[in-house]
BAGUDO-574499 format. One record per residue: residue in one letter; x, z, y of N, C-alpha, C in turn. Coordinates in steps of 0.2 Angstrom, whole numbers, always signed. Atoms other than C-alpha are relative to their C-alpha. Example, Ala and Ser with C-alpha at 12.3 -4.5 7.8 and 13.67 -1.06 7.14 Angstrom:
2
R, residu, nxx, nzz, nyy, caxx, cazz, cayy, cxx, czz, cyy
R, A, +4, +0, -6, +62, +39, -22, +4, +0, +6
R, S, -4, -1, -6, +68, +36, -5, -4, +3, +5
***
This chain:
73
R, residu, nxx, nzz, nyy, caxx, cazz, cayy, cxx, czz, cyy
R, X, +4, +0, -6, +0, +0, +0, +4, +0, +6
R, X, -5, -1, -6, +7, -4, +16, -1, +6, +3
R, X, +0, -6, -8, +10, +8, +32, -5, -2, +2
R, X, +6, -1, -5, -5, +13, +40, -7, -3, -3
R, X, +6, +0, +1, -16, +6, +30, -3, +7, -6
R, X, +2, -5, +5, -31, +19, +20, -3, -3, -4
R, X, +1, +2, +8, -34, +21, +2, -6, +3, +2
R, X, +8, -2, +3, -54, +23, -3, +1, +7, -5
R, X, +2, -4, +3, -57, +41, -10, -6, +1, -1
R, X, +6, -4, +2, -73, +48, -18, +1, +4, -3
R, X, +0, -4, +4, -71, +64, -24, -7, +5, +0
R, X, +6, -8, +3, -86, +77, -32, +5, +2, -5
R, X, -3, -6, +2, -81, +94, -39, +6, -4, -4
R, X, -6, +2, +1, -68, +88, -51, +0, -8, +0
R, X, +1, +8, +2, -71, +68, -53, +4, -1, +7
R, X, -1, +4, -3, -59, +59, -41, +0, -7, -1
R, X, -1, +5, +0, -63, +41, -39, +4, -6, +7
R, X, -5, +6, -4, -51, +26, -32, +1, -7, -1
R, X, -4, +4, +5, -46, +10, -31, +5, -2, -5
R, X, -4, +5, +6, -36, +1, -45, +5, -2, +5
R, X, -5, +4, -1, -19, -3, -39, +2, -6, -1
R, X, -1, +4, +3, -11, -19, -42, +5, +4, -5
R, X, -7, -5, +3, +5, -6, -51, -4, +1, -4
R, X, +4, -2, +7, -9, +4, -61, -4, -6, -3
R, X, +2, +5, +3, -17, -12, -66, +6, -4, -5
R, X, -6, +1, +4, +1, -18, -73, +4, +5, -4
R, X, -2, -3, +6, +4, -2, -81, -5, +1, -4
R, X, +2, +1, +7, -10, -4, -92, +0, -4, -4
R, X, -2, +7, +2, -6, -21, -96, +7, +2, -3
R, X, -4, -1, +2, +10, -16, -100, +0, +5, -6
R, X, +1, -4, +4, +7, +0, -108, -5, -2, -6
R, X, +4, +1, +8, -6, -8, -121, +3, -6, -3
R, X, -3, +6, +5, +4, -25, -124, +8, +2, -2
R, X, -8, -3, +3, +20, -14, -131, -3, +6, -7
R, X, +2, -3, +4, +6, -4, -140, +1, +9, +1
R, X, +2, -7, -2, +7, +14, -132, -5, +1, +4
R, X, +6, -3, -4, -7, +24, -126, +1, +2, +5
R, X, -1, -1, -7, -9, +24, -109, -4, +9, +0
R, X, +1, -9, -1, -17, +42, -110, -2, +5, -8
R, X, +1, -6, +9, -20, +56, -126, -8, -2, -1
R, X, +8, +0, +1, -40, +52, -124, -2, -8, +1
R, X, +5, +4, -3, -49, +36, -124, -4, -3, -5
R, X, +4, +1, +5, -62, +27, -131, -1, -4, -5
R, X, -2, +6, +7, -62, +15, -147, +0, -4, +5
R, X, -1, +7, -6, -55, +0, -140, +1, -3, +6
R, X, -1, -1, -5, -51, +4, -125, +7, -2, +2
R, X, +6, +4, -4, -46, -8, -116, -3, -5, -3
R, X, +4, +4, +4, -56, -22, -121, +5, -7, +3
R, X, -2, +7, -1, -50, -40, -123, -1, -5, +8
R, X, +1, +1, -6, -59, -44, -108, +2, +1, +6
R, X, +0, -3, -5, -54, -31, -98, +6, -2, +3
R, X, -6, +2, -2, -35, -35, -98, +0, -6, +2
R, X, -4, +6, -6, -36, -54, -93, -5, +2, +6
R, X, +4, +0, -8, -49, -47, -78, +7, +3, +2
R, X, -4, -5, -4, -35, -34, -75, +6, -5, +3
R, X, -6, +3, -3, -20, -50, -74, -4, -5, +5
R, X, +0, +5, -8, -31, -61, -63, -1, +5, +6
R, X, +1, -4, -5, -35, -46, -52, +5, +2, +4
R, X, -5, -2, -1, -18, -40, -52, +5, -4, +5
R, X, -3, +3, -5, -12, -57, -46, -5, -2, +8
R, X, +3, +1, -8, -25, -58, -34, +0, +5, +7
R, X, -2, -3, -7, -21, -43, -23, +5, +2, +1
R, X, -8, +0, -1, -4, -43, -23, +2, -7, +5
R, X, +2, +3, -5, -9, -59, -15, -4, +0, +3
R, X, +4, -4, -6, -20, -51, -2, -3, +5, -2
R, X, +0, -7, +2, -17, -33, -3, -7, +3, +5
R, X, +6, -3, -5, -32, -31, +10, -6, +0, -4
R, X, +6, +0, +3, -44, -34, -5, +2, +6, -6
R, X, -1, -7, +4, -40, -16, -12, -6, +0, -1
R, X, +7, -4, +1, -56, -8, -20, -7, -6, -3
R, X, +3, +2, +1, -63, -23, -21, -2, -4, -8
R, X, +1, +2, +7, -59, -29, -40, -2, +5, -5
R, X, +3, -6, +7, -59, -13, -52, +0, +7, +5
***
């Protein structure tokens, strides 16, 4: 994220929600095509076939204009 620009938060009691980074989008892409678990909990299947090539065209789309944070995942 550049200088000066803000990150989108929603937080209730514990639940923080945020954009999807271009980085966090490329380390779950990473982390599931080497076959490690991005965290100790998830759900069968998770991520889905689907999910990952949304994650590589989104990835490269806002790295190509970083002003569309929040807007893909």
């Amino acid at each position: 994220m550049a200088k000066g620009e803000e990150m989108l938060f929603l937080t209730i009691d514990q639940l923080t929600l945020m954009p999807m980074t271009a980085e966090a989008m490329e380390d779950i892409l990473k982390r599931t095509s080497k076959g490690k678990p991005l965290m100790l909990r998830a759900a069968d299947g998770w991520p889905s076939s689907h999910l990952l090539a949304a994650l590589q065209t989104f990835s490269k789309k806002l790295k190509k204009d970083p002003s569309t944070l929040g807007w893909y995942v």
